[in-house]
C-alpha positions in Angstrom: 103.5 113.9 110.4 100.6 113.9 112.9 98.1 111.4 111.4 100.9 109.1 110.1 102.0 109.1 113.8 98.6 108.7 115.6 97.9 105.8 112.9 101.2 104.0 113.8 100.9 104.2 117.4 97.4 103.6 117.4 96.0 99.8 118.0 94.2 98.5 115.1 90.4 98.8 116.4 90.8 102.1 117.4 92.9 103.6 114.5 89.8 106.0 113.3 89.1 107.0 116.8 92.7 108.2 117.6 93.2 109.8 114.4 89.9 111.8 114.3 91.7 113.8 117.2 93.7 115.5 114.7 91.1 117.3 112.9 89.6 117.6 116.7 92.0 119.8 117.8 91.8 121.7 114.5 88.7 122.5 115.3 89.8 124.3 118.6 92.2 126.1 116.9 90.2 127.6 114.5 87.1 128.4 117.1 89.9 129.7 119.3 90.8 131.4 116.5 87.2 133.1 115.6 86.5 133.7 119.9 90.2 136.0 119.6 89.5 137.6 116.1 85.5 138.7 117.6 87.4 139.8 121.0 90.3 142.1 119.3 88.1 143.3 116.3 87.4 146.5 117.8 90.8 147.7 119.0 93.3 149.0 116.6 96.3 146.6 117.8 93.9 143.4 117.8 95.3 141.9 114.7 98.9 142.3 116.0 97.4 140.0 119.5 95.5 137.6 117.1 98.7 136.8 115.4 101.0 137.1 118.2 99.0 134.0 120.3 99.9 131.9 117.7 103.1 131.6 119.7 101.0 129.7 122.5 100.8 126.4 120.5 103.5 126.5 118.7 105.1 126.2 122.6 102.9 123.7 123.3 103.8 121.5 120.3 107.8 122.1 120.3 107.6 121.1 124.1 105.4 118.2 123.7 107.5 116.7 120.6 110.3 116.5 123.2 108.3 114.1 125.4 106.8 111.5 123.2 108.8 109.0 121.6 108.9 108.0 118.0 106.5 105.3 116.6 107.6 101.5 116.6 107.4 101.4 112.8 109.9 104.3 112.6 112.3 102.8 115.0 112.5 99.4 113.3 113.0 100.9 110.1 115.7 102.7 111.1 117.1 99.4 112.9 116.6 100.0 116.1 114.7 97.0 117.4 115.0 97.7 121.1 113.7 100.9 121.2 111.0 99.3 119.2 110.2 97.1 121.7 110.5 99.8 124.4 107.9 102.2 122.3 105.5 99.7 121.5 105.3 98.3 125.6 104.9 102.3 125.5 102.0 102.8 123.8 100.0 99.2 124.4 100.6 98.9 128.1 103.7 97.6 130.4 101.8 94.5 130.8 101.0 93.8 127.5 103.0 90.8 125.2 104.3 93.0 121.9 106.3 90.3 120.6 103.9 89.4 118.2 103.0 93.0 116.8 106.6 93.7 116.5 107.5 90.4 114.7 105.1 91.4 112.1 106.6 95.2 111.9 110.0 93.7 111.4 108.1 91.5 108.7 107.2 94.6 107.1 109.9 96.5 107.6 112.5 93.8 106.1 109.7 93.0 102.8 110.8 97.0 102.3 114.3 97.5 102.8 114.7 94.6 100.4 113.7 96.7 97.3 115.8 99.2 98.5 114.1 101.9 96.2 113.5 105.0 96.2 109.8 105.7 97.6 109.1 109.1 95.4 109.9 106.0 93.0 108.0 103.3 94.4 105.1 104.8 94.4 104.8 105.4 91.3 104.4 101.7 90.4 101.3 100.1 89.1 100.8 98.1 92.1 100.5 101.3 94.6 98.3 102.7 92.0 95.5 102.3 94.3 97.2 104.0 97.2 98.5 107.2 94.6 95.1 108.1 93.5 94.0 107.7 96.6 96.5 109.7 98.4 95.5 112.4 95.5 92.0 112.4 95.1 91.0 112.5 98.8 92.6 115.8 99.9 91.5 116.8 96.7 88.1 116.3 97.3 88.0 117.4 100.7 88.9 121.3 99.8 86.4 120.8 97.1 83.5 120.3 99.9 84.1 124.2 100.0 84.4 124.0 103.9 88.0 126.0 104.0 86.4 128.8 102.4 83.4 128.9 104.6 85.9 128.7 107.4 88.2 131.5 105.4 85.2 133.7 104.6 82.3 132.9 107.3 82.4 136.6 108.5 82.7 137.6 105.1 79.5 134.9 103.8 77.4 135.8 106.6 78.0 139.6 106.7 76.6 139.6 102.6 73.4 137.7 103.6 72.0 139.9 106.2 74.1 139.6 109.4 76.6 142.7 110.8 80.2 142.7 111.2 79.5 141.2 114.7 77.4 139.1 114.2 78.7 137.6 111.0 82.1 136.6 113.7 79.2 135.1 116.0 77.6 132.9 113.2 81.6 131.8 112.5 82.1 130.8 115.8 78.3 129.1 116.1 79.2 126.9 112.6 83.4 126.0 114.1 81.5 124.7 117.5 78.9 122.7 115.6 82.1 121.1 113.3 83.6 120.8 116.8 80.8 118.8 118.3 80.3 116.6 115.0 84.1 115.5 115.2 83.4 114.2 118.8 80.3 112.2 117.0 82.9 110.6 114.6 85.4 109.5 116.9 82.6 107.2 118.4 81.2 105.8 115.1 84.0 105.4 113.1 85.3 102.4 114.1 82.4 101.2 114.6 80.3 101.7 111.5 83.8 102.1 109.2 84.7 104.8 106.7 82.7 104.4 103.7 79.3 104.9 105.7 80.7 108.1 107.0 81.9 109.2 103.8 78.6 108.8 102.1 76.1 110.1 104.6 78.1 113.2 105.0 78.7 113.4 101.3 75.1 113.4 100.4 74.2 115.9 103.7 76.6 118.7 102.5 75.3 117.7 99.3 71.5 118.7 100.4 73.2 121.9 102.2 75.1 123.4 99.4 72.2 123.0 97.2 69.3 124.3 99.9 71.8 127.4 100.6 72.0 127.9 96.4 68.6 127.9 96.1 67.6 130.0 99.2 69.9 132.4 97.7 68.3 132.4 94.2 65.2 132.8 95.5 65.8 135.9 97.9 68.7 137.6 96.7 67.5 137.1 93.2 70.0 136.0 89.5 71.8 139.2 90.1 72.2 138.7 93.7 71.3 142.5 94.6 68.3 141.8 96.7 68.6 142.2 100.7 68.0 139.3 102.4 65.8 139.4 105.4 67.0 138.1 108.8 64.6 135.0 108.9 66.5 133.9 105.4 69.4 135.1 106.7 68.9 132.7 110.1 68.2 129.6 107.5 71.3 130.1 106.1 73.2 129.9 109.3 71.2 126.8 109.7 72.1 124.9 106.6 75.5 126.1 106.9 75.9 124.6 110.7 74.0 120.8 109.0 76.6 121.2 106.3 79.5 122.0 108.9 78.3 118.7 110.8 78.5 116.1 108.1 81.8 117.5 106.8 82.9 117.4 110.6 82.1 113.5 111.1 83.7 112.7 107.5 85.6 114.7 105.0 87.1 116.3 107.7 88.5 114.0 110.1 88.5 110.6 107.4 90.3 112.5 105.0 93.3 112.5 107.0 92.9 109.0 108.1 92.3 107.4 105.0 96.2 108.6 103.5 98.1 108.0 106.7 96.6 104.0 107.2 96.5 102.6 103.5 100.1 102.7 103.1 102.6 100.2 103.1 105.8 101.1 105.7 108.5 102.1 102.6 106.6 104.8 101.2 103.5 105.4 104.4 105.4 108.9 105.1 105.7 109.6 101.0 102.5 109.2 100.3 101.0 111.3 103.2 103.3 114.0 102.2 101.6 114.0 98.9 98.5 114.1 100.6 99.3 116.8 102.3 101.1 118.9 99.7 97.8 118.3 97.3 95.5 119.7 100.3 97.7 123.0 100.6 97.7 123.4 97.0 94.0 123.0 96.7 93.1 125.2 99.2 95.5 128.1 98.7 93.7 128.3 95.0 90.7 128.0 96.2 90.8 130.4 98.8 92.5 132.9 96.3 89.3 132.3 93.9 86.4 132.1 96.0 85.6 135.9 96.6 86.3 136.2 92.7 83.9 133.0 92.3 81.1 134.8 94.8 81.1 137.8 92.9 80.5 136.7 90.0 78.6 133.4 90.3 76.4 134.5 92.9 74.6 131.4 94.7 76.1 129.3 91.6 79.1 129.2 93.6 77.3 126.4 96.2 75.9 124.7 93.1 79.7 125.0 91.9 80.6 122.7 95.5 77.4 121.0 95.0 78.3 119.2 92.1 81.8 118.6 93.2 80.4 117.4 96.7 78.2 114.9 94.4 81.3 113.6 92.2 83.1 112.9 95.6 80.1 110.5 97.4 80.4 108.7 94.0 83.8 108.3 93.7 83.5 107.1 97.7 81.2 104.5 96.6 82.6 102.9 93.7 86.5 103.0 94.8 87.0 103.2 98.4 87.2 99.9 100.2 86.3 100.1 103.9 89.7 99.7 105.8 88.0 99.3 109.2 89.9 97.4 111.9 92.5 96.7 109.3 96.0 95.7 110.7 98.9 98.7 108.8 100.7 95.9 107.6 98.2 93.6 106.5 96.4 96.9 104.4 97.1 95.5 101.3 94.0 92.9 101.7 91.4 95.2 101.2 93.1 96.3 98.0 93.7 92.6 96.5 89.3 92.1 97.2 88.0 95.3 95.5 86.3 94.9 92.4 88.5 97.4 90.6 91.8 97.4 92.3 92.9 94.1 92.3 93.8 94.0 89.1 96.7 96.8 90.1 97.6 94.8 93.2 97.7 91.1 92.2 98.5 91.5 88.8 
């Protein structure tokens, strides 16, 4: 529900800023997550602490769901108008005029409950054809960048190049504050240079990472992959690892759940981030279940394995993704009606 909320609530020219916070404070939780598991490692009853702190912010959410209101969009489409208008002089200022920005969501929402479909239905038509793949391929894509599995299996991937079972938790905090830091560089640029530049310079810089770390491996580990590595090769992997971490963390990472939560029309905006969603759980859960499997066996043809995939991505990016920059949620449908490809979904 998160990025469908921070899109709603969010003005137009600062959509991408607001919902890069999302994967911000993602980013906390996991190196929060790495700092607990290096501090408890030693003691017997650590694991039992690491999972017991969970209970920290899932406090801090339950609490803090009580104190925001719901979105304007949400109200309106459940007919109430005045808490609409209440919500909206929320979120854009007690001095500001909403009437126009809530004339247009009652546009919006009215143009929807006319079908009076089914949105799991909906959908599914040819002229959200656009939005569907879209909603599928991105998460899709974005556990196909390999990142969860570095994040999974950092300890793990550092400890079998070189490093200890200390310092292998060290290099995994090291590459979650350098995705950290690059999420803070995308909430500044991304509505400002838009989401396709993103995309594709961090497409083709994991793209350069993934193949330098295959390559450094074949080189010092050997085909087999039973050499020791040395702790200078060791240290360049770290290296790569922390570039790749940073041009995931200022695209894939963050844009990925922007792009599903603002491309949507109202009647089916919370369907299709649900697929979104459910497609990125089911993606990484086989993933994660594969990729000690896939390192075994493969070697340093596991990076060429993301590699490739990584490559497929930056060209799907460029050919199909129009830039959605500044865009208005209920005037989205623009953007599809002017691509080269799509319109013919859209208008026809």
């Amino acid at each position: 529900a998160t990025p469908v909320y921070l899109s709603e609530v969010a003005p137009p020219r600062w959509r991408g800023a607001f919902n890069t916070g999302f994967q911000f404070f993602i980013g906390i939780g996991v190196v929060a997550a790495n700092c607990i598991n290096y501090g408890t490692a030693k003691r017997s009853w650590g694991w039992r602490l690491s999972l017991g702190l969970a209970v920290v912010p899932a406090a801090i959410m339950t609490i803090g769901a009580l104190l925001i209101s719901d979105t304007p969009s949400s109200l309106i489409e459940r007919g109430k108008v005045e808490q609409a208008r209440h919500s909206l002089r929320k979120v854009r200022g007690k001095d500001c005029d909403v009437e126009a920005e809530l004339a247009e969501l009652k546009k919006a929402s009215d143009v929807a409950n006319e079908a009076k479909r089914e949105p799991f239905v909906t959908i599914f038509e040819r002229q959200y054809r656009p939005h569907l793949v879209m909603s599928i391929a991105i998460p899709f894509f974005q556990q196909l960048t390999g990142i969860n599995i570095i994040a999974f299996y950092a300890p793990v991937l550092f400890q079998s190049v070189g490093f200890g079972n200390d310092s292998a938790l060290i290099a995994a905090i090291i590459l979650g504050l350098v995705n950290l830091a690059s999420i803070l560089v995308s909430t500044g640029v991304v509505d400002r240079f838009g989401r396709r530049f993103l995309f594709l310079e961090g497409g083709i810089q994991m793209f350069v990472c993934q193949a330098g770390v295959a390559v450094l491996l074949a080189v010092t580990t050997g085909v087999s992959g039973t050499k020791e590595i040395s702790k200078g090769y060791a240290i360049l992997v770290l290296v790569l690892m922390c570039i790749y971490a940073a041009g995931f963390g200022w695209s894939w990472g963050p844009l990925s759940w922007l792009i599903p939560s603002e491309i949507f029309p109202i009647k089916i905006r919370s369907t299709g981030q649900s697929i979104s969603v459910a497609v990125n759980f089911a993606t990484t859960f086989v993933l994660s279940q594969t990729f000690l499997t896939m390192l075994c066996h493969f070697k340093y043809g596991t990076f060429l394995f993301y590699a490739a995939w990584i490559a497929s991505m930056t060209i799907f990016v460029a050919l199909f993704l129009p830039e959605t920059k500044g865009i208005p949620l209920d005037s989205m449908n623009s953007v599809w009606e002017k691509h080269w490809y799509w319109r013919r979904f859209v208008s026809g």
